[in-house]
N, C-alpha and C positions, 0 to 999 in steps of 0.2 A: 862656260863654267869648267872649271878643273878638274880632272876625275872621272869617276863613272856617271853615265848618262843617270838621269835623275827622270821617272816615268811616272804620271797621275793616274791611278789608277781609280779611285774612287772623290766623289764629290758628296759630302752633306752641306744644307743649307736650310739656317731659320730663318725667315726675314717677313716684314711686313706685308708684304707683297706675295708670298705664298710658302710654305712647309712643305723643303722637299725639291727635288732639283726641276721635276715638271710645274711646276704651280710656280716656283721661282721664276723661270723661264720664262711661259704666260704671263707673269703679273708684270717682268719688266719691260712686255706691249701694252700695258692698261692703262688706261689714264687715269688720275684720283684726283680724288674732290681736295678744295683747300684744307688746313690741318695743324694745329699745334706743338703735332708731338705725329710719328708714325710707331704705333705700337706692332708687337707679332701676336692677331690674333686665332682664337684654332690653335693655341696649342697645351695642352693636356701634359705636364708633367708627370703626371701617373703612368700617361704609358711609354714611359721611360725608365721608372724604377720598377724594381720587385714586390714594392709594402710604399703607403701613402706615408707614413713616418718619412722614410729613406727621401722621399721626396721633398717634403716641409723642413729637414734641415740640410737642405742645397737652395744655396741662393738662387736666382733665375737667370742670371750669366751663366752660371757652370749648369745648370737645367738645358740650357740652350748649347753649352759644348759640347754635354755628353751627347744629346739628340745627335747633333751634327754629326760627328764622329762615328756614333754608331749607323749615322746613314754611310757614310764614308766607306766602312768598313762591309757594310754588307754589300752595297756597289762591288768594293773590288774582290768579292770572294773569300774563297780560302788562301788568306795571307801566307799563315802558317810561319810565320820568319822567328826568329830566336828570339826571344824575349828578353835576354840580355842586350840583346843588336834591337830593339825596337822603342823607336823614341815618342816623347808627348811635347810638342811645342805651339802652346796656346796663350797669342796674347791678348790683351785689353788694355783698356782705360782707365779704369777706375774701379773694377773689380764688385765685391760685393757691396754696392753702395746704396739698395735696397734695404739690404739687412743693416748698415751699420745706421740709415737716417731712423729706420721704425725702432732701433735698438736707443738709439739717443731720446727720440720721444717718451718711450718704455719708461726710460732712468728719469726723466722729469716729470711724467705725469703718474706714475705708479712706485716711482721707487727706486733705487739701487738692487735691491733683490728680487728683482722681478724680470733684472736684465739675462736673454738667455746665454746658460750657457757653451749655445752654438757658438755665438755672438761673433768671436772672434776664428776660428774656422771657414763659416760661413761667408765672411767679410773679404778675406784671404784676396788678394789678387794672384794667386799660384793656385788657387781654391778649383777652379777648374782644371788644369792642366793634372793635378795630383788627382782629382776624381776620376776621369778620363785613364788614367796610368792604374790606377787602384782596379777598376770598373777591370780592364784587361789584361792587367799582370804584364803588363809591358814597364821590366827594367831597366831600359837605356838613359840615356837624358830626359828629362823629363823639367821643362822650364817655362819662366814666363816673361815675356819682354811686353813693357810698359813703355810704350812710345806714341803713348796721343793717338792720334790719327794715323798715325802708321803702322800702329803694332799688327795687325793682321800682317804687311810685306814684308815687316822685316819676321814674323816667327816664321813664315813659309819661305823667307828665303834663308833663315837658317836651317830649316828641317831642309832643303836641299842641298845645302853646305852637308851635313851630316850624311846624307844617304851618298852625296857624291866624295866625302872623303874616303869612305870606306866603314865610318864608325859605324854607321849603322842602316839594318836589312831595310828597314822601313820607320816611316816617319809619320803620325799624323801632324801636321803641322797648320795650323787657320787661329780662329780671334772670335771672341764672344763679348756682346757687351748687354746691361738691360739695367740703365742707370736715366731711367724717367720717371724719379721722382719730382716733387716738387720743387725742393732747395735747389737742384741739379740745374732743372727748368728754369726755375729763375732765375739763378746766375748767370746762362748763357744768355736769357734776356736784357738783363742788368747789362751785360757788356755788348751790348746789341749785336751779336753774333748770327743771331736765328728772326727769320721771315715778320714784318710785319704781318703779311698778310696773309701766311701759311701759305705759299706757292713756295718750291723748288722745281726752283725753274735756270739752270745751269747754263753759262754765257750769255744768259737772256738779259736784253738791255732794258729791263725793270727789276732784274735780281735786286733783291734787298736781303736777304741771308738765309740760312739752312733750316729744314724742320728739322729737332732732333728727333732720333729714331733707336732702335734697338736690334738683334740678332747676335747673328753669327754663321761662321762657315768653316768647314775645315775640307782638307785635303790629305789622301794618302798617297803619300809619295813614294817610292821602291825604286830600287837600284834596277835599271832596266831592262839587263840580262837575265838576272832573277822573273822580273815579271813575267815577261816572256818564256821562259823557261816553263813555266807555273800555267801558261795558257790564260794570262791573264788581260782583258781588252784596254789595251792602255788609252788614253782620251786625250794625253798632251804630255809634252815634254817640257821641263824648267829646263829652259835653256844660259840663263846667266840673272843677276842681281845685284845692286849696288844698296850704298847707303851713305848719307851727308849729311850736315847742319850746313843750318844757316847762319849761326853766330849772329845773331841778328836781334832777333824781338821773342820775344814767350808767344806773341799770339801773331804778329803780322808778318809775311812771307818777306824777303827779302829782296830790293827792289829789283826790278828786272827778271826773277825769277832765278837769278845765279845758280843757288842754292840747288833749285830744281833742276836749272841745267846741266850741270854736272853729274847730277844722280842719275840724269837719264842716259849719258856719256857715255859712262863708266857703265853702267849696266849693258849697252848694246855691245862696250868693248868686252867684257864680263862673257857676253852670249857667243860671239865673236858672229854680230850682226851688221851689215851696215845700217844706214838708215833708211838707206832706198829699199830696203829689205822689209822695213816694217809694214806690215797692213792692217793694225789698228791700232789704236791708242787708246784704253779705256784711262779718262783721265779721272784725277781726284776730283774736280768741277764739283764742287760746295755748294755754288749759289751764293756765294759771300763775293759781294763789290772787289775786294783787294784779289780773294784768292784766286777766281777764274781770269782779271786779267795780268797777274803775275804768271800764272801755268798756260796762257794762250801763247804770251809773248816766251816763255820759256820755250813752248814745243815749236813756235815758230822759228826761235833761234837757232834749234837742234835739226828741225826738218824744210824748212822754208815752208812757202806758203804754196799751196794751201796743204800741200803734206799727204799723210794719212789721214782714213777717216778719223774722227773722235768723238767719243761717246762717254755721256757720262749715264748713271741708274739712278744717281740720288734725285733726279727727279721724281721718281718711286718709291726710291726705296727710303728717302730719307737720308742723314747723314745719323750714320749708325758709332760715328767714334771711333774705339780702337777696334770694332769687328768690321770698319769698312773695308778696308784693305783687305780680308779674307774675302767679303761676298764679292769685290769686283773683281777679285781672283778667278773664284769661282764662275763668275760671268763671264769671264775670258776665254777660261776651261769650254765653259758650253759653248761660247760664240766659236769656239773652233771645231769640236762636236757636229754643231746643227747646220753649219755653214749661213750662221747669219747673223749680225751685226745688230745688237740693240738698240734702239734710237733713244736721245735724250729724251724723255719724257717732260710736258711741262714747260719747254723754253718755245717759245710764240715766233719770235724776234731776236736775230741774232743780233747782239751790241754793236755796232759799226764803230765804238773805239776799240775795239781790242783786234788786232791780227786776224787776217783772213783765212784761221783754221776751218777743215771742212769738220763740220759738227753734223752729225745725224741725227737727224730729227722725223717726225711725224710715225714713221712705220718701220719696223726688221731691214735693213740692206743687208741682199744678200752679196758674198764674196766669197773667194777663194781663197784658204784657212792659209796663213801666212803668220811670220811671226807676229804676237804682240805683248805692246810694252803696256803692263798695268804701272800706275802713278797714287803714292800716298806722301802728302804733303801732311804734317802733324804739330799743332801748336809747340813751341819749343824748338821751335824749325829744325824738328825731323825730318829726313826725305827717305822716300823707299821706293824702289823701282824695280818689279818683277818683271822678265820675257818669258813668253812660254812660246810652242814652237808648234804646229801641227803633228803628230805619231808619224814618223817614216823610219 
């Protein structure tokens, strides 16, 4: 990456699997029961605002960013950075889609005047990143990128773009989503995207497709002289990021993985990594028949076989949408932290048609913290490819 070294200093994380970077940790060793949907439970938006009002008109995406963020923030201490120089880049998916399906029922079983008016505030897909920038008086950039499935990589690999051009002292930068309702639910059914039989189960050769899920995660990112400076415990380095389409399909990956290939390319040249350099892959792995063995044969193309380890969480945690890409960040962050590698949760059987990638499975592998390349593959074939690097 060009510019100044870009340093993590802080990690929040919501996710089904636990609230909070230890429970997170923990729950992406745990195994779960089958499942329809992976909700975030345990968590209490009140103790996140000041007054339960303040809380009932924020949607539960932006409920789940501010949380995060304010984990973020206390992790990395006294920031203290110019609030002119301090940016908010948080993306998602589909934003507040809680509030606008119970607002549509509102208007047809009660009325037109009856519809609140939060309504449109609340809905917002910037609705988080501005609450988050509001909440701390941070004036920098302050944006939101909507990229399906990717939006978590690509707003953390712009909030490293920023901290490393110079714009700005610090960045929180991650993705929140909390878009299970029912119409949502359905339609990903409708288009048989998601689990017959509620297993996420990732490269496994019975995948039939993803639970949908919810969260979020974010990340403080600081210019790494500053942090240091500051005496601040850094946890990882962004080391370089790409981005690509696949010009291809709205929902299906692009055959061979191209698309993905190249994203992962250009990211390693990006970090100025080779390949033989990487020592994990936290890939996007869905659990969806096309997408894991379009991203096998991509990583195999990029690394041979059997490569780096790879590990995906959605076996856990579910396929969260556009806050995926932020918690498998965040996974990443920690697997470099705790010096151990999370296993796919959930997959029994590796598929013997797809490329003979090593997938982790059963328990933690432990390793020695080396770069890694996290992977978000996003309906609309978006591609986003973050490396982060071990603190040296």
């Amino acid at each position: 990456m060009r510019g100044a070294r870009v340093a993590v200093t802080g990690v929040g994380v919501v996710a089904p699997c636990g609230i909070g970077t230890d429970a997170f940790w923990d729950g992406l060793g745990t195994a779960v029961e089958p499942a329809d949907r992976r909700a975030v439970v345990g968590f209490d938006p009140e103790d996140w605002f000041d007054n339960p009002k303040e809380a009932r008109r924020t949607d539960r995406f932006a409920q789940f960013a501010l949380a995060a963020a304010q984990m973020a923030l206390e992790q990395a201490g006294d920031v203290d950075a110019d609030p002119d120089r301090s940016g908010v880049i948080i993306g998602t998916g589909v934003g507040g889609l809680n509030t606008l399906e119970n607002g549509v029922q509102i208007y047809y079983t009660k009325g037109a005047r009856r519809v609140s008016p939060f309504l449109v505030p609340m809905m917002m897909s910037n609705g988080a990143a501005a609450s988050v920038s509001m909440r701390h008086g941070w004036r920098g950039p302050c944006e939101t990128i909507t990229t399906a499935c990717a939006a978590g990589t690509h707003s953390i690999a712009h909030a490293a773009t920023l901290v490393a051009s110079g714009r700005c002292e610090a960045v929180l930068g991650g993705s929140a989503e909390a878009a299970l309702t029912p119409t949502a639910i359905q339609g990903f059914i409708n288009m048989t995207a998601t689990s017959s039989t509620g297993r996420s189960c990732p490269f496994d050769a019975d995948r039939d497709g993803f639970v949908i899920a919810e969260g979020a995660a974010v990340l403080l990112l600081e210019e790494w002289d500053r942090a240091e400076a500051r005496g601040a415990v850094i946890l990882a380095e962004v080391l370089g990021s790409a981005s690509t389409a696949d010009a291809h399909h709205i929902t299906a990956p692009a055959p061979g993985g191209s698309g993905a290939v190249s994203c992962m390319e250009l990211a390693l040249a990006d970090a100025g990594v080779p390949t033989s350099a990487v020592g994990q892959i936290n890939a996007h792995g869905t659990s969806t028949p096309l997408n894991d063995a379009a991203e096998a044969e991509a990583i195999a193309k990029v690394f041979g076989t059997p490569g780096p380890p790879v590990t995906s969480i959605k076996g856990v945690t579910g396929h969260s949408l556009g806050a995926a890409g932020a918690l498998e960040a965040a996974a990443s962050v920690l697997s470099i932290e705790r010096r151990l590698i999370p296993p796919t949760m959930g997959t029994r059987q590796i598929d013997p048609e797809i490329p003979g990638i090593d997938v982790v499975t059963g328990t933690y592998r432990p390793w020695e913290p080396a770069p890694v390349l996290s992977n978000s593959f996003g309906f609309g074939g978006h591609n986003g490819c973050l490396v982060f690097g071990p603190p040296a």
